[in-house]
N, C-alpha and C positions, 0 to 999 in steps of 0.2 A: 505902748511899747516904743524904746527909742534905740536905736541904730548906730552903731559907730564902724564906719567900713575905711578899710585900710586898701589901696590897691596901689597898682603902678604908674595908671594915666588918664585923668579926665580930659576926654576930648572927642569931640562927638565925627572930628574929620579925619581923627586917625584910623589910617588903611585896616591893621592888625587888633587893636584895643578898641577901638568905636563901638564896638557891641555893647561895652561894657554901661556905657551911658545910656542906650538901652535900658541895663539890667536895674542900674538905682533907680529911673525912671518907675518902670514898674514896679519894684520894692516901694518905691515910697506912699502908694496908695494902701500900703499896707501896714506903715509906720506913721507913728504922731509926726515924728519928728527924723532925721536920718544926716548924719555929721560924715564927712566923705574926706577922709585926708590923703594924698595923691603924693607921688614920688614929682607930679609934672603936669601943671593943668595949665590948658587953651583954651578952645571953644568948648561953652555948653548951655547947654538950655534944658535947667530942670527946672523942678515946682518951687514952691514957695517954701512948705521944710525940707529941705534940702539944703545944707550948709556943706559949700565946698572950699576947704583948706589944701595950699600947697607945700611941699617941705622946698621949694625953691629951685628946682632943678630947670625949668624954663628960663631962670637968671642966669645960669650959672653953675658948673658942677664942683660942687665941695661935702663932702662928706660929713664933714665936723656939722654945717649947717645944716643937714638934714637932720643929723641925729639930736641938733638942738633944737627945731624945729619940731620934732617928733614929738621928745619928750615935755615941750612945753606946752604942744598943743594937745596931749592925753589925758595929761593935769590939767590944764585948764577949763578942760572941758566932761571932767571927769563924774559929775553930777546932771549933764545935759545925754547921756546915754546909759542903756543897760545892759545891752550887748553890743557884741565886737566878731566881726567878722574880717580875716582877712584873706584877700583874693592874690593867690598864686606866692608872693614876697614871701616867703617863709620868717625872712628875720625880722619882719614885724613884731610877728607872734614871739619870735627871741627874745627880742630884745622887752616890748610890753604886756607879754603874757603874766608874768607872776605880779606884777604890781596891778593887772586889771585882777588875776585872781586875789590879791591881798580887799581890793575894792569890792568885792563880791558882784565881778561881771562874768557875766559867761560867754567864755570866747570857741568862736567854731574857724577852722582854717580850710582853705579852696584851694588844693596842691594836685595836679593833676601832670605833674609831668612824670619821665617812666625813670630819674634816677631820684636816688633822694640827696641835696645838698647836706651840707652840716647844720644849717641852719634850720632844715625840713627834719631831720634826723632829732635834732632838741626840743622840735617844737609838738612831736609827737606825744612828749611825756607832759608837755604844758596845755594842749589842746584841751576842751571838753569834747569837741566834735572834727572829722576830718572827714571832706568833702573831693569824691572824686567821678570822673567820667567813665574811664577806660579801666577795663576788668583790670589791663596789663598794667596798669600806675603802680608806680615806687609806693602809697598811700593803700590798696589797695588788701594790702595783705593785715592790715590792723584791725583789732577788735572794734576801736570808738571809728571807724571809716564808716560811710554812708555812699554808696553808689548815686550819682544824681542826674536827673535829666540835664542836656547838654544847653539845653537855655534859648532855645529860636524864637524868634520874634513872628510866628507864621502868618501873620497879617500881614506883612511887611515883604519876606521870603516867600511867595510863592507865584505859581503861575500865570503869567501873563500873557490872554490870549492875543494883546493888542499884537504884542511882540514876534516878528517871526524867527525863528529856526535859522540858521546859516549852516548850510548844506556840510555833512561831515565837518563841522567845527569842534576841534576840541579846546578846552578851560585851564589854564595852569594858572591859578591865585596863591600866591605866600608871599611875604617875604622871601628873600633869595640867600639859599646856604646851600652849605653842603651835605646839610642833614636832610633835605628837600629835596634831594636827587633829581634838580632839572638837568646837570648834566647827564645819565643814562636816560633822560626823558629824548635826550635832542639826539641819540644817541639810536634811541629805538627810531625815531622819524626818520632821521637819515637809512637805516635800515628798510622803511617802510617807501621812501622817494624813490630809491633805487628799485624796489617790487612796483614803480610806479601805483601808488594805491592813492588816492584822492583825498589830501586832508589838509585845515589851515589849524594852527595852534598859534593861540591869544594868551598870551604871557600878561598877567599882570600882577606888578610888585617890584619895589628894590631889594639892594642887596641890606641885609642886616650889618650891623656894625662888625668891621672885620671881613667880613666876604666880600669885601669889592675886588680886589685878585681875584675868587672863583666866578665870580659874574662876567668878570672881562672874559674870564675864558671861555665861558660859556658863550659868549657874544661871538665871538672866534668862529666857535665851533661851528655856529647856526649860523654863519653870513650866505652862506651858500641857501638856505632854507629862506632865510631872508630877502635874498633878493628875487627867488623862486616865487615869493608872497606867500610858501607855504607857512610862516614863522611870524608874528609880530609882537615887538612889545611896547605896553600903551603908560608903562610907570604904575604909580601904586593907585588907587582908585579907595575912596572914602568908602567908608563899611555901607553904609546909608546906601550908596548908589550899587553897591553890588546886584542887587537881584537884581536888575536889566541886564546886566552881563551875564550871571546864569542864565537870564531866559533866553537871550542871542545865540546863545550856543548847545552843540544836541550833548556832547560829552566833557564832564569835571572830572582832571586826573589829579590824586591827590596821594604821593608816593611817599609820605611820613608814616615809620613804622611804629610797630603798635609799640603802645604806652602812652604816649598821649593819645587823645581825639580829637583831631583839629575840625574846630567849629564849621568851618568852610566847608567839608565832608557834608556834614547835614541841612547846612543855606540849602547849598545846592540840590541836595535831594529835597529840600521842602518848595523849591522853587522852580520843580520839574525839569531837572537836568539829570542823565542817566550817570551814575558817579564811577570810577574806577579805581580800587584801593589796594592799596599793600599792606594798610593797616585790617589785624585780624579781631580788632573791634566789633566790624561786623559781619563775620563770617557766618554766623549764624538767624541772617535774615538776605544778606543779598546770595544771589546762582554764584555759583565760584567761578562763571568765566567773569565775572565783575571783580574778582581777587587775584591780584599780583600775587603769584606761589616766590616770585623773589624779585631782586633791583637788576637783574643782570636786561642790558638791552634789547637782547632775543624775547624774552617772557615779554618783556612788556611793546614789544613791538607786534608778540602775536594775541595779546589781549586786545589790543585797539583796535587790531585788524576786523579781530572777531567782530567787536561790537559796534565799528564803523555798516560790519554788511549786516547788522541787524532790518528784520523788515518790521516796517510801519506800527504794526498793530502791537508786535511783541515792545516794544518801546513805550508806547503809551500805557501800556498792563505794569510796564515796570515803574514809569510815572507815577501812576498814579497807586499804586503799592509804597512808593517812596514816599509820598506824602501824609500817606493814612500812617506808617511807620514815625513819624515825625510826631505828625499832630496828638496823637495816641502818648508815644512816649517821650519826647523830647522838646515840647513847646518851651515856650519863656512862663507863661502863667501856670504850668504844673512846676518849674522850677520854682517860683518864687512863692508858690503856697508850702513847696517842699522843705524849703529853707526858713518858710514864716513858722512851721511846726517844728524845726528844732533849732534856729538860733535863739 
């Protein structure tokens, strides 16, 4: 069987997308051959079949060039794969869905956010297969949808007893938006500085394109925090090196609401860090003092609270409950035997 994957970014030191190189990694022990065409590719290190094309976006951004690009690298390559997968892009599948269907390939799509684009919306009725995480996904509500493990690499993600614990530390990893609610995060702290309560929060991440105004301001907010050393931020941090960072700290606050599942959510629970969510993903396996009931700064100043005075023992029951949670349903190798049985 041979592989044609369409995604965003090959690059094995980008902060947000690094996983993904990961992900073809493992697929390809499970394909002849696997053909990887990228919106933007840097650094990687895969196997031998493994053929990775760019549509040029690391030169240079022009549109006309990617969509020549595209189409000349699906035709030319249109005998060296049988199936097609595309990851998250919806107008992949737009724009080459009916001509891979004219070619008799079968195409499955990876759309896992909570609205659905126009181009996510077309691609439903061109799909054989739609591929998602979060019950609450725009994708989730379709006949041909498939629910799928979130894809952890848990050899990689998990705990490390070298490492030690930093005392009441909590974990903010994203990208930086406003969809990300670090400002009601800085927001509850300050609320929690003032009850004098003992904590350091480790920011790591920039802002995404366009949020550089809400970052500044967030930077504003927190100077006082910052110079307190209750606050620090360390930039974006390659996917690869993340699990040292979960294991340095006891609490990952991850304040995206449900529809998506951001992957970071489960690193850190397979990495033995106790996790804090607003997303209702997982409401029905973590205690609800582990779930934000909302964004407002009160709720979530008196969640942290709570789980900063956790004692010892109840912390490592919930550890290690996170992890068997993981390994059980959300490893990388149940993802990609998952994906080997219906792409």
């Amino acid at each position: 069987m041979r592989l044609l994957i369409l995604t965003q970014k090959v690059d094995l030191n980008d902060d947000v997308l690094g996983f993904f190189h990961g992900w073809i990694k493992e697929l390809s022990k499970k394909y002849s051959s696997i053909i990887v065409i990228a919106l933007e590719v840097n650094n990687y290190d895969l196997p031998e079949n493994v053929e990775v094309l760019s549509l040029g976006k690391e030169n240079g951004r022009s549109k006309i060039k990617y969509i020549i690009n595209f189409y000349k690298y699906i035709w030319n390559k249109k005998s060296n794969y049988d199936s097609v997968l595309v990851h998250m892009n919806a107008e992949y599948m737009a724009l080459g869905g009916l001509l891979w269907k004219l070619w008799g390939k079968r195409t499955s799509l990876w759309y896992n956010h909570s609205h659905g684009s126009v181009w996510a919306r077309i691609s439903t009725y061109i799909s054989d297969n739609i591929f998602y995480t979060s019950p609450f996904a725009f994708m989730a509500k379709f006949r041909k949808s498939v629910k799928m493990p979130v894809g952890i690499n848990t050899d990689l993600f998990k705990l490390n007893e070298n490492i030690s614990k930093k005392d009441n530390s909590l974990l903010f990893l994203s990208r930086i938006s406003p969809v990300k609610k670090l400002k009601e995060l800085i927001e509850a702290l300050l609320i929690l500085d003032q009850d004098n309560i003992d904590f350091k929060l480790t920011i790591a991440g920039e802002a995404s394109e366009g949020s550089e105004n809400y970052f500044n301001k967030v930077k504003v907010l927190s100077k006082d925090l910052e110079m307190k050393g209750k606050v620090q931020y360390i930039g974006s941090v390659p996917n690869y090196e993340t699990p040292s960072l979960y294991n340095e700290h006891e609490i990952f606050i991850n304040l995206t609401e449900s529809g998506s599942f951001d992957k970071t959510i489960v690193e850190s629970m397979s990495s033995g860090t106790l996790v804090l969510v607003l997303n209702e993903s997982l409401k029905d396996f973590l205690p609800k003092d582990f779930i934000f009931s909302d964004s407002s700064p009160q709720v979530i100043s008196d969640v942290i609270k709570k789980a900063l005075s956790m004692d010892s023992d109840s912390g490592k029951n919930h550890i290690s409950k996170n992890r068997a949670y993981v390994e059980s349903g959300h490893s990388l190798k149940k993802l990609t035997n998952s994906l080997y049985g219906l792409l």
